[in-house]
C-alpha positions in Angstrom: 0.0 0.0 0.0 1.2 3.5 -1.0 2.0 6.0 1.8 -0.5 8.5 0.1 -3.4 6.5 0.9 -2.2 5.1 4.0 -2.1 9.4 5.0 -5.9 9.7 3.5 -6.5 6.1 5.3 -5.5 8.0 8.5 -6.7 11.3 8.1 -10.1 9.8 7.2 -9.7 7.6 10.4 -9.5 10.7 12.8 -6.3 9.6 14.6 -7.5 10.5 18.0 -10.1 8.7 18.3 -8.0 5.3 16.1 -8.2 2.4 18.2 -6.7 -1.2 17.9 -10.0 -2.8 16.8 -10.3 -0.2 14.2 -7.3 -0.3 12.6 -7.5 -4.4 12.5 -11.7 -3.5 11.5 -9.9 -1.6 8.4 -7.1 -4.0 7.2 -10.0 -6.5 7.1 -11.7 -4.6 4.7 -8.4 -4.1 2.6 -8.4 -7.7 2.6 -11.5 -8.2 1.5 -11.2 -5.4 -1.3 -7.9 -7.2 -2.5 -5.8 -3.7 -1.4 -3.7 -6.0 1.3 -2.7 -9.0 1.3 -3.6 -11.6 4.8 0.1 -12.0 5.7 0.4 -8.2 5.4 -2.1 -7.5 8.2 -0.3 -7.5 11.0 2.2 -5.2 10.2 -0.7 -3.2 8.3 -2.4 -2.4 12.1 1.2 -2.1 14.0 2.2 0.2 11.6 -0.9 2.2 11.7 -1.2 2.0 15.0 2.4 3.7 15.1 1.6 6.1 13.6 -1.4 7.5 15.5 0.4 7.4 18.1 3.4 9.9 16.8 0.9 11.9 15.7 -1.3 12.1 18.9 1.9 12.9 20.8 3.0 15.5 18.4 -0.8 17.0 19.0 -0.7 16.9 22.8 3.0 18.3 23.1 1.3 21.4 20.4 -1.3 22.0 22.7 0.6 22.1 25.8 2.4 24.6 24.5 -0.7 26.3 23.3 -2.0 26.6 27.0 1.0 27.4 28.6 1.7 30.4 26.2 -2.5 31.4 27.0 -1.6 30.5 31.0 1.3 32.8 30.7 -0.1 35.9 29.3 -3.0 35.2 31.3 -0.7 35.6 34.1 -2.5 32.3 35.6 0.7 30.2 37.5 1.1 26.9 36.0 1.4 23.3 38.0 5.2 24.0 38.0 4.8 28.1 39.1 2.4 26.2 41.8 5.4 23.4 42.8 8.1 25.9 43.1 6.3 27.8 45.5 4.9 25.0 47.5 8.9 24.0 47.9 9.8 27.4 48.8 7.1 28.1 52.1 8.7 24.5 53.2 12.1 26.1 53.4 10.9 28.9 54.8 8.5 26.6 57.7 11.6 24.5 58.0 14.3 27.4 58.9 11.9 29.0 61.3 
């Protein structure tokens, strides 16, 4: 299978949402259209399945930095703002 329609195969698929079962639910129907072969299954779903997730990861790592820009000019503290200063007043409890 060409990497241009394994990208539409994907795209169509909605990656966040691409589960195991769909992926094997989709090389089945290859099969049966004659665009895969059986023995080519397996490594049809891993490799899909590899896929999504490199491209779910890139996603969540873009949003993060999508909220923490927002959080910033928000001025909102962030989990790690939040950490620091929780670290800092136990110093401070500690040396009085």
């Amino acid at each position: 299978m060409t990497d241009l329609i394994e990208n539409v195969i994907l795209a169509g698929l909605g990656l966040l949402s691409l589960t195991e079962k769909k992926a094997k639910d989709l090389a089945k129907d290859l099969i049966k259209r004659g665009e895969l072969s059986e023995t080519k299954e397996a490594e049809f779903v891993k490799d899909i399945m590899k896929k999504a997730e490199k491209v779910d990861g890139d996603i969540e790592k873009r949003i993060e930095k999508i909220v923490e820009k927002y959080l910033e000019k928000l001025n909102i503290p962030t989990r790690k703002d939040l950490d620091n200063i929780e670290q800092k007043l136990d110093r401070l409890i500690k040396e009085k």
